[in-house]
Backbone of each chain as ProteinMPNN parsed JSONL, in Angstrom:
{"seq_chain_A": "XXXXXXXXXXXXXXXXXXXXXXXXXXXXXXXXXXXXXXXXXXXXXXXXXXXXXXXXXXXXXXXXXXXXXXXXXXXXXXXXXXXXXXX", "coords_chain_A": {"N_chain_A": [[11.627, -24.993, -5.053], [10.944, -21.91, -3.533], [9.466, -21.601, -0.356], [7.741, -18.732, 0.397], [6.353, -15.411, 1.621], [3.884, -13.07, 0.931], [4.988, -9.223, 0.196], [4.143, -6.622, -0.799], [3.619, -5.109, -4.337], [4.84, -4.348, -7.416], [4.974, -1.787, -9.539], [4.962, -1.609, -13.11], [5.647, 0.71, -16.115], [7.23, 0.951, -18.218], [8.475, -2.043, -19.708], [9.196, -5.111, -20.557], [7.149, -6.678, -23.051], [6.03, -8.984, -22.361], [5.282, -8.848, -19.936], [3.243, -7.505, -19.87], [-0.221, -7.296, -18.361], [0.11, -9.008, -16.682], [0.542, -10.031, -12.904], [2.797, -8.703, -10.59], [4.451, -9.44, -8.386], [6.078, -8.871, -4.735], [8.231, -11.237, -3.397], [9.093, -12.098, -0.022], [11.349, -13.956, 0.797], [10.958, -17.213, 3.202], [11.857, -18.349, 5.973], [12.075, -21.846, 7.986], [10.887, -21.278, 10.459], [8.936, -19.188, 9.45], [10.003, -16.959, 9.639], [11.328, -13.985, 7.885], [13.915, -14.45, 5.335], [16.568, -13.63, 3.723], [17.086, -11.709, 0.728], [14.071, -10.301, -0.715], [12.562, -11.317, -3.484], [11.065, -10.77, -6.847], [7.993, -11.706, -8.822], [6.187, -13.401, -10.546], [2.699, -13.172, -10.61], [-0.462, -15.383, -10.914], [-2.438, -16.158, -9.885], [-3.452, -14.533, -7.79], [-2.588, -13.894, -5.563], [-2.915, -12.626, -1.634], [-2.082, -9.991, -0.276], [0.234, -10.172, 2.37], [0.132, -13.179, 2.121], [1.018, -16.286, 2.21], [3.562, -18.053, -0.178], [4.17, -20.47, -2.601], [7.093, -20.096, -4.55], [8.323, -20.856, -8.006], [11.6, -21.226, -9.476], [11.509, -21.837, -12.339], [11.776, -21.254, -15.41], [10.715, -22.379, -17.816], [8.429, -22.872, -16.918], [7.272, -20.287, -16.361], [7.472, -19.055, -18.765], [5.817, -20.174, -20.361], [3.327, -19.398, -19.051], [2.757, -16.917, -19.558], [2.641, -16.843, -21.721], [4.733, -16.846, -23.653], [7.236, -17.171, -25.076], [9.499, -15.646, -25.664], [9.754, -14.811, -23.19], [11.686, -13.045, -20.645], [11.193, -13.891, -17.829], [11.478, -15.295, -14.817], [10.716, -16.021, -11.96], [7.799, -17.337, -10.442], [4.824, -17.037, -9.367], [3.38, -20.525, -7.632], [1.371, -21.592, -6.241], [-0.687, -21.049, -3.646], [-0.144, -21.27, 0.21], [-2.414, -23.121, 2.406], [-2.013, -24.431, 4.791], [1.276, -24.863, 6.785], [3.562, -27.46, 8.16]], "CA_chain_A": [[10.665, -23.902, -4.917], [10.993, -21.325, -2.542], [8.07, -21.086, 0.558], [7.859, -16.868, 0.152], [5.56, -14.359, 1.771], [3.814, -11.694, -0.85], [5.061, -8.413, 1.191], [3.879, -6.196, -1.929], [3.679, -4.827, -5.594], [5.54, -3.498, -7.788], [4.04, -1.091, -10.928], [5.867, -0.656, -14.451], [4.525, 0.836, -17.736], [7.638, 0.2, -19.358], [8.309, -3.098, -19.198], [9.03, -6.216, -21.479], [5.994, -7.326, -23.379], [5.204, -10.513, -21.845], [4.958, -8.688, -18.001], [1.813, -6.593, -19.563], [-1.407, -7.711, -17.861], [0.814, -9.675, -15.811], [0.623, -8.979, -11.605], [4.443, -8.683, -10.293], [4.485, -9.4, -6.901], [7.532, -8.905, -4.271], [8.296, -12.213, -2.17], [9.988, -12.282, 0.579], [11.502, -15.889, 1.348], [10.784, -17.147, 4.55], [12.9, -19.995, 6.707], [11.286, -22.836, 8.574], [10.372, -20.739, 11.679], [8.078, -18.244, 8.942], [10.898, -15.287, 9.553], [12.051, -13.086, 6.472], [15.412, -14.909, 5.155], [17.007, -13.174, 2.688], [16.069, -10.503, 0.064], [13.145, -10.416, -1.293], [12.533, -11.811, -4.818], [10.182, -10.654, -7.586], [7.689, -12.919, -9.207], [4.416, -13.406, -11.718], [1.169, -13.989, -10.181], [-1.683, -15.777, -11.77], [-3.025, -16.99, -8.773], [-4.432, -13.746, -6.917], [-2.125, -13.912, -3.525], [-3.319, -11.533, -1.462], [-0.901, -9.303, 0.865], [1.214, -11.262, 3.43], [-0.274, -14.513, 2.295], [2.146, -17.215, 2.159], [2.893, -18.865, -1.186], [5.24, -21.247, -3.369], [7.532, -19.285, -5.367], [8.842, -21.414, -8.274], [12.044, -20.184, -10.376], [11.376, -22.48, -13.562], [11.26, -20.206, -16.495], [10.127, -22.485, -19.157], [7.055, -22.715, -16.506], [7.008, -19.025, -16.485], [7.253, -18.416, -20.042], [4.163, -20.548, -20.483], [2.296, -18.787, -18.177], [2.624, -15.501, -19.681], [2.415, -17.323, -23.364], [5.581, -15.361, -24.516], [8.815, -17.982, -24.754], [10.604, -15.185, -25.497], [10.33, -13.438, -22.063], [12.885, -13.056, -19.587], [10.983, -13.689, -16.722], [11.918, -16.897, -13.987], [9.697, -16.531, -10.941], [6.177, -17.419, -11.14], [3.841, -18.026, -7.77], [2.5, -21.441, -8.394], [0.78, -22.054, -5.157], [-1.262, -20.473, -2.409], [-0.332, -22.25, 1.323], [-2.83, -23.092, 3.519], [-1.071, -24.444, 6.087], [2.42, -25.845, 6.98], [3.91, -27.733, 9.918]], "C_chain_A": [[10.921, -23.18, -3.617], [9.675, -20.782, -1.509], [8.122, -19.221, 0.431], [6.529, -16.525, 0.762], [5.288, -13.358, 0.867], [3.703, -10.577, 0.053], [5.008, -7.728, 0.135], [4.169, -6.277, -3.261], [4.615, -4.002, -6.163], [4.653, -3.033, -9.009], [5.3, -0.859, -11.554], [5.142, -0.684, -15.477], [5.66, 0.372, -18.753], [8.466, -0.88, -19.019], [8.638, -4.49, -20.324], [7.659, -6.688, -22.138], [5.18, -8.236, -23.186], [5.032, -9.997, -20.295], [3.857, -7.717, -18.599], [0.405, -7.398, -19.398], [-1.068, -9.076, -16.846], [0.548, -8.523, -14.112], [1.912, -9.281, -10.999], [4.684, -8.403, -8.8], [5.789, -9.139, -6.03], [7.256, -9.886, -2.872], [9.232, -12.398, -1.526], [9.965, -13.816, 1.229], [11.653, -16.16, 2.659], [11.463, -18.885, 4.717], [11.663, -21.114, 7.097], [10.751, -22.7, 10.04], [9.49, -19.753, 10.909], [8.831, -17.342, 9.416], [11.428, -15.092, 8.12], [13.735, -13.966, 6.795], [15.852, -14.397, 3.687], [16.463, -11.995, 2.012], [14.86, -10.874, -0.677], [13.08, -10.67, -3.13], [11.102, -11.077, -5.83], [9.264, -11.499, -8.318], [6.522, -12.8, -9.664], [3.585, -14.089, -10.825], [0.231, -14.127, -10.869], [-2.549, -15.803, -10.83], [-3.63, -15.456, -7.772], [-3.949, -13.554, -5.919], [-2.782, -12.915, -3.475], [-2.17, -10.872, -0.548], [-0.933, -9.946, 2.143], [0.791, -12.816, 3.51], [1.241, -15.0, 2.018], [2.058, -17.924, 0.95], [4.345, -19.938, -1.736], [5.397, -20.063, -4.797], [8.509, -20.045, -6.521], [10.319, -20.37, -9.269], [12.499, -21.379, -11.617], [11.146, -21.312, -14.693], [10.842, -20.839, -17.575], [8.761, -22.765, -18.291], [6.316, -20.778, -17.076], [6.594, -18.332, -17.913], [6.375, -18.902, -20.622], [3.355, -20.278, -20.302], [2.072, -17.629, -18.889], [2.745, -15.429, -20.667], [3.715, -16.563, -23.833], [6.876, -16.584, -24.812], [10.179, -17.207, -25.57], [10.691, -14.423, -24.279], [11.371, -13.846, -20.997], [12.342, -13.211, -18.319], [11.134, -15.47, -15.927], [10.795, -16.843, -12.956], [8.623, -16.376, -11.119], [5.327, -18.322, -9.391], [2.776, -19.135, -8.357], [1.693, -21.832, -7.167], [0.674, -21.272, -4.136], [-1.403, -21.441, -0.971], [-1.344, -21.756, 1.838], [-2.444, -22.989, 4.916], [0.411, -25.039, 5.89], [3.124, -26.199, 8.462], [4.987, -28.387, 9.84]], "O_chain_A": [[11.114, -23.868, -2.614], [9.007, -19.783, -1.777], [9.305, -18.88, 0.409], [5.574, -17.254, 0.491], [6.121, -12.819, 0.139], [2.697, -10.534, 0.76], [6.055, -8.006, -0.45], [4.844, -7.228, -3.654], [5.157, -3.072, -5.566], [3.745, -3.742, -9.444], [6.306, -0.3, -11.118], [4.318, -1.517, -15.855], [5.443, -0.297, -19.764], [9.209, -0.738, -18.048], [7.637, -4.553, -21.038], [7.0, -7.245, -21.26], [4.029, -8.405, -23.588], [4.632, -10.82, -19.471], [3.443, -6.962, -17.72], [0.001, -8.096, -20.329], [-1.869, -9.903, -16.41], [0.435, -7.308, -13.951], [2.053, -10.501, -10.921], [5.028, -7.361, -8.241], [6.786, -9.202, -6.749], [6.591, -9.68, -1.857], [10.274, -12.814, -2.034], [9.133, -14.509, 1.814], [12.406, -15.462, 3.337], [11.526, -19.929, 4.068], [10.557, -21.155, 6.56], [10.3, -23.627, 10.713], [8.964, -19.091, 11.804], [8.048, -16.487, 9.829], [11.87, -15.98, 7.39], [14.413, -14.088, 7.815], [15.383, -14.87, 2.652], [15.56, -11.321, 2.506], [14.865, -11.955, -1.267], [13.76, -9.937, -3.848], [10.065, -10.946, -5.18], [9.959, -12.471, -8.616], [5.759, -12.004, -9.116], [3.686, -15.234, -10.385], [-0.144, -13.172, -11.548], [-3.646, -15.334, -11.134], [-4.442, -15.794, -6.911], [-4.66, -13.007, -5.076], [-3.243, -12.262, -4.411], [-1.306, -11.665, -0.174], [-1.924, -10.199, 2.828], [0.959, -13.556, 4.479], [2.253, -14.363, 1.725], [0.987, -18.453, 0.651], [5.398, -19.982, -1.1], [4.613, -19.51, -5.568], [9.684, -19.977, -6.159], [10.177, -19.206, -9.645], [13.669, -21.733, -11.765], [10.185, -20.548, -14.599], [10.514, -20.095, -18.499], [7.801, -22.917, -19.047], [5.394, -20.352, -17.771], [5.768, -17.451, -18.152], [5.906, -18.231, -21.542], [2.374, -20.579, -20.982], [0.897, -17.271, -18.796], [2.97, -14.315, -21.139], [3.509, -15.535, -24.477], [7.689, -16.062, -24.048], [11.26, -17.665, -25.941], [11.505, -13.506, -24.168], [11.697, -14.994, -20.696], [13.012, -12.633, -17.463], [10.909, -16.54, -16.492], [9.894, -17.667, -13.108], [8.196, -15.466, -11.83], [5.31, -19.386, -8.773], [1.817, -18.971, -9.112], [1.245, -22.94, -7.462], [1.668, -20.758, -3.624], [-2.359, -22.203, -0.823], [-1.568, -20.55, 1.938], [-2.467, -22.117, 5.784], [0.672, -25.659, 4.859], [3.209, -25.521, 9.486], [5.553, -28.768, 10.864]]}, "seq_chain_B": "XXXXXXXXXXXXXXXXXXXXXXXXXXXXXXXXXXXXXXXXXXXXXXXXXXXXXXXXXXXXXXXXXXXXXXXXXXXXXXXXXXXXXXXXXXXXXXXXX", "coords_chain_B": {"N_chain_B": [[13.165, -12.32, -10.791], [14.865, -9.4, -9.769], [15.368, -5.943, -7.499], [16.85, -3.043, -8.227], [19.049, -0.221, -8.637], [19.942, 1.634, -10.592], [23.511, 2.796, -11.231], [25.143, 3.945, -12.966], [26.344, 4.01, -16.131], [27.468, 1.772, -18.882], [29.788, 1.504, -21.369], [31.117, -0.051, -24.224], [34.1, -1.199, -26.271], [34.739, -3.121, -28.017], [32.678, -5.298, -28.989], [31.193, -8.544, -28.452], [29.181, -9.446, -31.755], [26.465, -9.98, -31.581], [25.601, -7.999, -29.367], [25.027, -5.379, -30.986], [23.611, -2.774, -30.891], [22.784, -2.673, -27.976], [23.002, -1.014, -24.676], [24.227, -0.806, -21.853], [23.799, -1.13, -18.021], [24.99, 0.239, -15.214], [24.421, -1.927, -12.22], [23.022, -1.291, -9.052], [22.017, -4.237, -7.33], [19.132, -4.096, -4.878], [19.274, -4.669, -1.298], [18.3, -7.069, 1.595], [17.697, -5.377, 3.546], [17.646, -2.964, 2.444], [14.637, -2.874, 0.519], [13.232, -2.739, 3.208], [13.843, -0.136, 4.587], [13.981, 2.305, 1.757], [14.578, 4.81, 1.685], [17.068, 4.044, 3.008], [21.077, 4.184, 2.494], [22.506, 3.406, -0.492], [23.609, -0.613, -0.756], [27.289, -1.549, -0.787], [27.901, -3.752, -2.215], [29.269, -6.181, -4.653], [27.993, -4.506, -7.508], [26.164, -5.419, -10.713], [26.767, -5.529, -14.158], [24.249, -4.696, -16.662], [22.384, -6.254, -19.093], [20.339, -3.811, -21.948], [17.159, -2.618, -22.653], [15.476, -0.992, -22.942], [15.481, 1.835, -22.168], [16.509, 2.973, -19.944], [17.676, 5.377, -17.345], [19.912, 6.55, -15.37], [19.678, 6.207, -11.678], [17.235, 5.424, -11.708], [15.019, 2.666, -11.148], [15.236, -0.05, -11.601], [14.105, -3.45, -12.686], [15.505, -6.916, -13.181], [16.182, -9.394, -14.515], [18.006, -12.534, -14.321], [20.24, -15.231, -15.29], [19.913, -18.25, -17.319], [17.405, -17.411, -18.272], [17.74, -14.586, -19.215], [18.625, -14.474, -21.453], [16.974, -14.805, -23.195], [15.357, -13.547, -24.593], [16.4, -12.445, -27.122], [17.386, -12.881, -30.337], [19.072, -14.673, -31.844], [21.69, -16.94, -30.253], [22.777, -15.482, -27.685], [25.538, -14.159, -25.725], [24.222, -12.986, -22.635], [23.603, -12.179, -19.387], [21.823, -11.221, -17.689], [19.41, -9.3, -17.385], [17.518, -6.58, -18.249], [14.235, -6.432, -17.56], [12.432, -4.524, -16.802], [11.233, -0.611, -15.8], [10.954, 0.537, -12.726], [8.022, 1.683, -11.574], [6.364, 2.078, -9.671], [6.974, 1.299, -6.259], [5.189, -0.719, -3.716], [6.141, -1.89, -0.612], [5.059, -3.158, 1.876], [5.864, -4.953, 5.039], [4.191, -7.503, 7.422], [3.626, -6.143, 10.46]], "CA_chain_B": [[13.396, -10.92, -11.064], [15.371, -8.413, -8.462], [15.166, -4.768, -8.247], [17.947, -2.569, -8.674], [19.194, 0.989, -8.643], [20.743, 2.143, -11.866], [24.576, 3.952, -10.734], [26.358, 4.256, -13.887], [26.597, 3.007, -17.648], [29.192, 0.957, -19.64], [30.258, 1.402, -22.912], [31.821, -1.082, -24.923], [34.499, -0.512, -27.512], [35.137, -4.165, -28.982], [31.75, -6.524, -28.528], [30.341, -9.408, -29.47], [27.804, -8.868, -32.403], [25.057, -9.774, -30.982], [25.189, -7.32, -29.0], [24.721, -4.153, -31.504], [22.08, -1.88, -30.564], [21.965, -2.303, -27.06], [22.843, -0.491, -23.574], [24.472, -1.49, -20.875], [23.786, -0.337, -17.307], [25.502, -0.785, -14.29], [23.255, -1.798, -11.546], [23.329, -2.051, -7.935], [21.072, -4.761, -6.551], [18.501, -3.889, -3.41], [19.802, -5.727, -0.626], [16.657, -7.195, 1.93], [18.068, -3.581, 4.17], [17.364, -1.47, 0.988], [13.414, -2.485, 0.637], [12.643, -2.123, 4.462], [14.394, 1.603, 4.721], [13.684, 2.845, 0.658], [15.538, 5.796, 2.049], [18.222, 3.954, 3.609], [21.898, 4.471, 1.683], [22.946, 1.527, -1.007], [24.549, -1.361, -0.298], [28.382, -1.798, -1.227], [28.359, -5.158, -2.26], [29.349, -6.113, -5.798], [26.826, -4.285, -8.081], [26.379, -5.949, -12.149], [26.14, -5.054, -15.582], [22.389, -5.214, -16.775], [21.645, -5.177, -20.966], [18.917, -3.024, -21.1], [16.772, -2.307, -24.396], [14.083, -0.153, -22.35], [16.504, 3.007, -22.033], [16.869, 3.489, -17.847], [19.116, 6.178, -17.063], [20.85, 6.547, -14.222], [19.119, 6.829, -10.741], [15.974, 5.187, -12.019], [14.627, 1.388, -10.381], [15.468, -0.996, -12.48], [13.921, -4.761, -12.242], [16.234, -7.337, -14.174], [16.186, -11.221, -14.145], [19.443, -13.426, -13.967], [20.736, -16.708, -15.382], [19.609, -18.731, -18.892], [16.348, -16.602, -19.121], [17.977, -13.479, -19.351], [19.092, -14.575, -22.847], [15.337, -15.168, -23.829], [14.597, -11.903, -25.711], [17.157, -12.048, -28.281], [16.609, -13.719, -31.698], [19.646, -15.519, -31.604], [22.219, -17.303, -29.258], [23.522, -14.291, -27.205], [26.132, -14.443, -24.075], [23.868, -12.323, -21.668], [23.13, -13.207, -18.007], [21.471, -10.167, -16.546], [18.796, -8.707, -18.604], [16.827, -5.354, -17.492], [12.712, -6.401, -17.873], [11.43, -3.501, -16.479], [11.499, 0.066, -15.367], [9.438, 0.602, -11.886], [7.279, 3.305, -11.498], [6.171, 2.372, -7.805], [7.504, -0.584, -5.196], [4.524, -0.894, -2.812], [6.25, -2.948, 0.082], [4.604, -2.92, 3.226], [5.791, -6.339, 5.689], [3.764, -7.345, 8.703], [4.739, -5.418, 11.421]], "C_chain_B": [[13.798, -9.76, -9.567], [15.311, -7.311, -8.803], [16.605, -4.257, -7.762], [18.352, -1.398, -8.868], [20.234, 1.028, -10.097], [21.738, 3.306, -11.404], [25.08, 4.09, -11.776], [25.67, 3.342, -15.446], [27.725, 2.378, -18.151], [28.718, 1.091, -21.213], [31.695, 0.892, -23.522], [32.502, -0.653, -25.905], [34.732, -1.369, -28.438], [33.516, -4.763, -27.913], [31.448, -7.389, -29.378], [29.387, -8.507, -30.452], [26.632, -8.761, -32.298], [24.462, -8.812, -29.511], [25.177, -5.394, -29.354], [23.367, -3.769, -31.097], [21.762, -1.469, -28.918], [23.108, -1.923, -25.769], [23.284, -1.443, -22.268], [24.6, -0.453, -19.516], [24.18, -1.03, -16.057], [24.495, -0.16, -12.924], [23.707, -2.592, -9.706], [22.554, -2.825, -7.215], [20.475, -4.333, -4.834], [18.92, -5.007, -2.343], [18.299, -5.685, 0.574], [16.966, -5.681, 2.837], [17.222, -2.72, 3.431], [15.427, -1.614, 1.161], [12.435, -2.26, 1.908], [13.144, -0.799, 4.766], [14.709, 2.073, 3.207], [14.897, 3.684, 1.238], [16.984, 5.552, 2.327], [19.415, 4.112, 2.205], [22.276, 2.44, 0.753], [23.483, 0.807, -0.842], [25.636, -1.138, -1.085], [28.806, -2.761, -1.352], [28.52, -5.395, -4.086], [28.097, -5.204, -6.79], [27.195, -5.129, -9.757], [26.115, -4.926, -12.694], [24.819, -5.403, -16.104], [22.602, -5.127, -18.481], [20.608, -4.591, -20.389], [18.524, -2.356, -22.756], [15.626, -1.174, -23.931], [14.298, 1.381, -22.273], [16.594, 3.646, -20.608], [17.841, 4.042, -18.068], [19.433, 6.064, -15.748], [19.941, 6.906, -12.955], [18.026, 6.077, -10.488], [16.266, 3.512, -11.4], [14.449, 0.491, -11.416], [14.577, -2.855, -11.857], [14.4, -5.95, -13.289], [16.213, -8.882, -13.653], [17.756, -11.56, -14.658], [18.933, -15.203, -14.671], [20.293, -17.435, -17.008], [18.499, -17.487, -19.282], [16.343, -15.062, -19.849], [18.108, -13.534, -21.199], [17.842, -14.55, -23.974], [14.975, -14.667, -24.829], [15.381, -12.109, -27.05], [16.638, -13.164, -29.555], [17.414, -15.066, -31.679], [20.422, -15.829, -30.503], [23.129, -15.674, -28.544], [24.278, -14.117, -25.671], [25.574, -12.661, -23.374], [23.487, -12.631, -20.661], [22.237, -12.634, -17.334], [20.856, -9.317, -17.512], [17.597, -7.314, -17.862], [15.018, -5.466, -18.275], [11.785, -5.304, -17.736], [11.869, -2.12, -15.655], [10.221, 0.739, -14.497], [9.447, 1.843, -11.78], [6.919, 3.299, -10.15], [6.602, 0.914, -7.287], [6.423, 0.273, -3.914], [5.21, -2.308, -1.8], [6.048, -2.946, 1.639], [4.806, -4.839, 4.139], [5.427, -6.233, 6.674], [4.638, -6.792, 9.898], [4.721, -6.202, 12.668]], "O_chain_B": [[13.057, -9.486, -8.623], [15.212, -7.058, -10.003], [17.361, -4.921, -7.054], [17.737, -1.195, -9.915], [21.195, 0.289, -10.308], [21.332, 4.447, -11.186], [26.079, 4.731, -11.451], [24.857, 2.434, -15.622], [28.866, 2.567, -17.729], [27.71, 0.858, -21.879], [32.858, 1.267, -23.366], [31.972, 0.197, -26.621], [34.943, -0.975, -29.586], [33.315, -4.687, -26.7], [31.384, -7.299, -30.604], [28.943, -7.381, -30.23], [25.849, -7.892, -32.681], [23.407, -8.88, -28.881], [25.26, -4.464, -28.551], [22.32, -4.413, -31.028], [21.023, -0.578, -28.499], [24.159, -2.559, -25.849], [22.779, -2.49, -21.864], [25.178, 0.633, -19.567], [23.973, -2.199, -15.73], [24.055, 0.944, -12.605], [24.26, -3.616, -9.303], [22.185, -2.234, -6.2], [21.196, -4.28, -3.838], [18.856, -6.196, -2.656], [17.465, -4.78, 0.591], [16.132, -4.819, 2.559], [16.322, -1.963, 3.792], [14.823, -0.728, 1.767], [11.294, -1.802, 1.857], [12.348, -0.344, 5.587], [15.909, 2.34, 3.153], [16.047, 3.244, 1.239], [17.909, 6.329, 2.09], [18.969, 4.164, 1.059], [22.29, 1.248, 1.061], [24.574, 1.315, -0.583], [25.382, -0.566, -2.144], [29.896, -3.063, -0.867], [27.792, -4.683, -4.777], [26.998, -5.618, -6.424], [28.365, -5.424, -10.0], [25.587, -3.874, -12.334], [24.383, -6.533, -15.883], [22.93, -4.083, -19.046], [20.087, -4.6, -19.274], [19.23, -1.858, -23.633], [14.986, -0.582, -24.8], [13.321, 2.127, -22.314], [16.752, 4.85, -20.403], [18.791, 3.637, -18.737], [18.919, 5.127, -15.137], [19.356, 7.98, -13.096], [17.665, 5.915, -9.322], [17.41, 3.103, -11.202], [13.386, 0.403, -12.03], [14.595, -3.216, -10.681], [13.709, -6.015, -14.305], [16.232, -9.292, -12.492], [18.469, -10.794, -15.307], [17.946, -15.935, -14.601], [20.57, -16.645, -17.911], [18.611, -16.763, -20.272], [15.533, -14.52, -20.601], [17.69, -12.674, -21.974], [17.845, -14.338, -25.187], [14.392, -15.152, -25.798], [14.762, -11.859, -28.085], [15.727, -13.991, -29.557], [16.921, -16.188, -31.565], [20.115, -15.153, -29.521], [24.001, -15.041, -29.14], [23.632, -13.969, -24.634], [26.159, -11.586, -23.5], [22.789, -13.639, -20.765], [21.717, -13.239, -16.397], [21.499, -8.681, -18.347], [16.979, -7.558, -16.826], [14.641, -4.794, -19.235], [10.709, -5.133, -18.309], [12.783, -2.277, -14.845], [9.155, 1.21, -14.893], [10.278, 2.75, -11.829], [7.079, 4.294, -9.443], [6.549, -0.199, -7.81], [6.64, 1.354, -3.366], [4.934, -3.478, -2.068], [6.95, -2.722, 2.446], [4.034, -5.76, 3.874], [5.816, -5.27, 7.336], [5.827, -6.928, 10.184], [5.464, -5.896, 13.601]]}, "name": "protein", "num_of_chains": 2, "seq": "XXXXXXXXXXXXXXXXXXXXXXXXXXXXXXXXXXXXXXXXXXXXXXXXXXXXXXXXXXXXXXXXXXXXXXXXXXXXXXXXXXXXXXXXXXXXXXXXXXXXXXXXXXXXXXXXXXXXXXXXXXXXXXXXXXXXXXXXXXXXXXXXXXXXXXXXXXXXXXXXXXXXXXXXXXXXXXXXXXXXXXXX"}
């Protein structure tokens, strides 16, 4: 799982069928000092992050395709967890 | 799922069968540069081939997933790796400053 920051949204109308009523967050993955490492990743939220929270970004897709009831969609990342803290 | 600038198309003249019907677009992935300066110019690092059943033309912000799931959509077994889910209408990305 990747620790990720939610550094915004993205909007599409057209879109695969299993990302509608879906929220499509953009996480940027963060190291073990909390700095931006790498590019930023895309990813399904169920969970509500809110902007620049910190979260667990998994890239399981038969999680994902559960989540969003569809097991035909194409989608892999899926925020399964909101951090509190980490040390 | 990564996002992606749509530079070009490909057209196939011998393909597999399972892939009648659909679109192929060649795509240059946002590098982490690209979504802190929108404006800035694209990277020059390999770009892919995307399927793409949604019809993105050229220019337009593509968001496409990678690896087994890409294959997801189709009915049957289909060698695709890089599948085009979505065509964005806005990237809100604001990182603490």
């Amino acid at each position: 799982m990747l620790l990720a920051r939610i550094d915004g949204v993205i909007v599409s109308t057209v879109c695969h069928p299993s990302m509608h009523g879906c929220r499509t967050v953009i996480c940027q993955p963060l190291n073990e000092r909390g700095e931006a490492d790498g590019a930023p990743v895309l990813a399904v939220d169920s969970h509500g992050a809110g902007q620049h929270q910190r979260v667990l970004v998994s890239s399981d897709g038969a999680a994902t395709r559960t989540l969003v009831g569809d097991p035909k969609s194409p989608l892999r990342n899926s925020v399964i967890a909101i951090l509190d803290d980490s040390s | 799922m990564r996002l992606g600038h749509v530079i070009g198309k490909v057209t196939l003249s011998r393909q597999d069968p399972a892939y009648l019907g659909g679109r192929f677009l060649l795509v240059q992935p946002w590098s982490a540069a690209k979504y802190a300066k929108p404006a800035a110019p694209l990277a020059s690092n390999a770009g892919l081939v995307v399927y793409d059943s949604l019809g993105a033309g050229v220019g337009s912000i593509v968001g496409f997933t990678e690896g087994s799931e890409a294959s997801k959509p189709f009915a049957g077994l289909t060698p695709v790796d890089a599948y085009c889910a979505a065509i964005i209408d806005e990237v809100f990305h604001q990182p603490p400053q």
